[in-house]
C-alpha positions as CSV (number, residue, x, y, z in Angstrom):
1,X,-43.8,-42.9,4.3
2,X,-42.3,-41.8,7.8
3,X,-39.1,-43.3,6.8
4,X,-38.9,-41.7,3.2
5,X,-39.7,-38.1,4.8
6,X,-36.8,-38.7,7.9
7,X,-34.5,-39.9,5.0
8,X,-35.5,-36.7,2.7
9,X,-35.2,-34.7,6.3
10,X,-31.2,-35.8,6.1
11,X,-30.3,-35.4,2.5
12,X,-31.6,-31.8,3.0
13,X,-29.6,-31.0,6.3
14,X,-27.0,-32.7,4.5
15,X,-26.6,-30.4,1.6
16,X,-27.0,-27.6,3.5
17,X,-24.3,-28.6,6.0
18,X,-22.8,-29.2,2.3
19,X,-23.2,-26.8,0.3
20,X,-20.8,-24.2,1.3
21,X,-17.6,-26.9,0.6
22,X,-18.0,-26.7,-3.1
23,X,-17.9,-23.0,-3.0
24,X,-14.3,-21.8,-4.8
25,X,-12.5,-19.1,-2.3
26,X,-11.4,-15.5,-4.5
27,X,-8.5,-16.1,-6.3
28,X,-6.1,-13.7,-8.6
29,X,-7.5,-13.8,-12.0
30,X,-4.8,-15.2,-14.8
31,X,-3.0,-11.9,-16.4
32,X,-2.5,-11.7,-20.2
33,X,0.8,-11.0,-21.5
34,X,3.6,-9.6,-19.8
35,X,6.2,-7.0,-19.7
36,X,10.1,-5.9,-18.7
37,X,12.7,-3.1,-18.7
38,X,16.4,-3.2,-19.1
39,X,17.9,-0.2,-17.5
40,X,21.3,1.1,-18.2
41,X,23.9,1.4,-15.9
42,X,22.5,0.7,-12.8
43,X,24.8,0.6,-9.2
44,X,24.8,-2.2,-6.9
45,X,21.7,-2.0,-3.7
46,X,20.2,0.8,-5.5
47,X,16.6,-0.6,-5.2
48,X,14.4,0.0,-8.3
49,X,10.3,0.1,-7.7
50,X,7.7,-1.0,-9.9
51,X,4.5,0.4,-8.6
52,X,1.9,0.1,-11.1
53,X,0.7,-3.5,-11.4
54,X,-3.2,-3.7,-10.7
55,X,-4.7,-6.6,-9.3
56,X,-8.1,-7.4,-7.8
57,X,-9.8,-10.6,-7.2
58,X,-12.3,-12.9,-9.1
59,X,-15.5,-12.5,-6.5
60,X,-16.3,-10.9,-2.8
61,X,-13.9,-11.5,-0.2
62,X,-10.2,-11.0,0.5
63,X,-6.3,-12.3,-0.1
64,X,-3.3,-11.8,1.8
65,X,-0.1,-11.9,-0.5
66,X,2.3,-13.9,1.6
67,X,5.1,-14.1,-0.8
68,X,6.7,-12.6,-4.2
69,X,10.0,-14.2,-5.9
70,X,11.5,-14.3,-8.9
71,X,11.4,-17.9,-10.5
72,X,14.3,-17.4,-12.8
73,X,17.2,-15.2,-11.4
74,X,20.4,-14.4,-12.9
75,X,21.5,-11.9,-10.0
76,X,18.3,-10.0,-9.3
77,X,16.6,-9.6,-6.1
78,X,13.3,-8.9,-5.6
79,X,13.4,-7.3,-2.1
80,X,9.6,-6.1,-1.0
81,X,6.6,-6.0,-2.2
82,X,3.3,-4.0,-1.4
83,X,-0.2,-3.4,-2.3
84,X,-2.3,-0.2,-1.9
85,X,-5.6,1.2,-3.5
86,X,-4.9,2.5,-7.6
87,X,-4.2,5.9,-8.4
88,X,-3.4,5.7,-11.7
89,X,-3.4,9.7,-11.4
90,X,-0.4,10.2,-9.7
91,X,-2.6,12.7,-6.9
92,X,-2.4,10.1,-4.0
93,X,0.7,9.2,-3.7
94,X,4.2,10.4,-3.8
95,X,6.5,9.4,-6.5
96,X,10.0,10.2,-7.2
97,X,10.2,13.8,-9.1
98,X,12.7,12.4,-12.3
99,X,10.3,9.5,-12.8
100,X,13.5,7.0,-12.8
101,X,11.9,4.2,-10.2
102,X,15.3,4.5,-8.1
103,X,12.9,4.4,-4.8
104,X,12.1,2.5,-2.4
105,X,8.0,1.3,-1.8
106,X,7.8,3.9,0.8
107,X,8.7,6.7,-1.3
108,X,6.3,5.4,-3.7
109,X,3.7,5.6,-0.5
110,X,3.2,2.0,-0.2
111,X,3.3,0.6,3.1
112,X,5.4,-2.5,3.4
113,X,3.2,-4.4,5.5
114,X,-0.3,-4.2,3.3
115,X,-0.5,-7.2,1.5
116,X,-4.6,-7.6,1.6
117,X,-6.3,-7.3,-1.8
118,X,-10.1,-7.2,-1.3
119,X,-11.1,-5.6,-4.8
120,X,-13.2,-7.3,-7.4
121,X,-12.8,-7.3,-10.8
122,X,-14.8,-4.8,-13.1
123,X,-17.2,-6.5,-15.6
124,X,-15.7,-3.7,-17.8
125,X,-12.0,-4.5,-17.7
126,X,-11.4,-1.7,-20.2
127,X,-13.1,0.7,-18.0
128,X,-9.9,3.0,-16.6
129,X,-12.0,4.5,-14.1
130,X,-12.5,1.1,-12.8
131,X,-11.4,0.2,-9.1
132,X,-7.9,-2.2,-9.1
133,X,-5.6,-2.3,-6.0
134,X,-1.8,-1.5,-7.1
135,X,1.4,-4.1,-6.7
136,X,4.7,-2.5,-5.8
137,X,7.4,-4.4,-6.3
138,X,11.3,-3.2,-5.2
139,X,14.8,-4.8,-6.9
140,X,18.0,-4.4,-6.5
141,X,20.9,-6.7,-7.3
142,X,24.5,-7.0,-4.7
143,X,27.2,-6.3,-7.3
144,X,27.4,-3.8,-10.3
145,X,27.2,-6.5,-12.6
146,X,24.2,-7.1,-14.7
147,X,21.2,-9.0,-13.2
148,X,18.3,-10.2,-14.8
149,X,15.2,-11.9,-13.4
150,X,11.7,-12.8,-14.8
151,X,8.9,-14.5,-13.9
152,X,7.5,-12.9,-10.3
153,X,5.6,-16.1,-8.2
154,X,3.2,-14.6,-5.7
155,X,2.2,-16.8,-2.9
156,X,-1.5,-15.9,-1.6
157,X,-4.2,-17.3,1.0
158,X,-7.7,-17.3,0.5
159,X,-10.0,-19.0,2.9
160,X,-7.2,-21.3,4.2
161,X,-6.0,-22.3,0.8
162,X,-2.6,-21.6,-0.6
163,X,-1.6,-20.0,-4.5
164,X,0.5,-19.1,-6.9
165,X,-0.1,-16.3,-9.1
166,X,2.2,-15.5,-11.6
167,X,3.1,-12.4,-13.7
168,X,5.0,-12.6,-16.7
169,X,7.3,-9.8,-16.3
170,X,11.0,-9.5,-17.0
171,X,13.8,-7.2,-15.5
172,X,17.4,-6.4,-16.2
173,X,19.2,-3.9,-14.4
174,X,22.7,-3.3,-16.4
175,X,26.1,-2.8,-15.8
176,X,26.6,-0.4,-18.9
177,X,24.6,0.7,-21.8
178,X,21.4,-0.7,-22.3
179,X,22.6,-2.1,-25.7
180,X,25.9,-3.3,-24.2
181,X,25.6,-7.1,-24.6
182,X,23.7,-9.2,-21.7
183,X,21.4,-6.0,-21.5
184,X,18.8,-7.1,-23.9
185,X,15.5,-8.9,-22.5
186,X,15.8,-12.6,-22.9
């Protein structure tokens, strides 16, 4: 009996010394669908911000974004990227008065260097009131030419671990008309 209770002793400190490796680290949830401009005549290093993608994690805890590129490129460059609380108001933050997106991050208020998302996904997803941090993300592209790009990879850690999160999410920035041929989404 002595033998069976030391043995059930070490199973137990066992699985509690255990129990915590099984646990999954917060990860970025998979996004449904996707999305993309074309915009018409656009000049060379003039940077164009998106800075409306919400994000938040899967359960308690935090990322740090380490890394955000385009996996298919055709001439566009995706320069910074940034994350900051939502204000899907428009009261927080400043934003550029035409509404055109030539800005950089920083006159969209992000800060270049916050890359930590700590929010948790609402149980309500549909609730707009519900708390989401905000990507930025800033292109440009080196000649007048038209670019193209789609598919942004971001590169996370969570607890030591490494990830890819990807967002479906296609850009062209055009030499000409948004009509003009190679301006149209793939």
């Amino acid at each position: 009996m002595g033998a069976f209770v030391r043995l059930a002793g070490l199973l137990a400190a066992t699985g509690l010394v255990l129990g915590g490796i099984g646990e999954r680290p917060p990860r970025l949830p998979p996004m449904e669908g996707g999305g993309g401009a074309s915009l018409p005549d656009w000049p060379a290093d003039t940077p164009w911000t998106m800075p409306d993608l919400g994000l938040c994690i899967d359960r308690p805890g935090e990322i740090t974004l380490t890394g955000a590129t385009l996996e298919h490129s055709d001439g566009l460059r995706l320069d910074a990227f940034a994350v900051r609380e939502a204000d899907w108001t428009g009261t927080r933050y400043p934003a550029p008065a035409d509404g055109s997106g030539v800005a950089t991050l920083e006159d969209y208020g992000f800060d270049p260097a916050d890359r930590t998302i700590d929010t948790v996904c609402p149980a309500d997803e549909t609730d707009p009131d519900a708390p989401l941090m905000q990507l930025g993300l800033q292109f440009s592209k080196p000649s007048d030419a038209t670019a193209r790009g789609a598919v942004v990879a971001l590169t996370y850690d969570s607890a030591g671990q490494s990830f890819v999160h990807r967002i479906w999410f296609e850009l062209v920035l055009c030499e000409g008309p948004v009509d003009a041929a190679g301006c149209q989404p793939f």
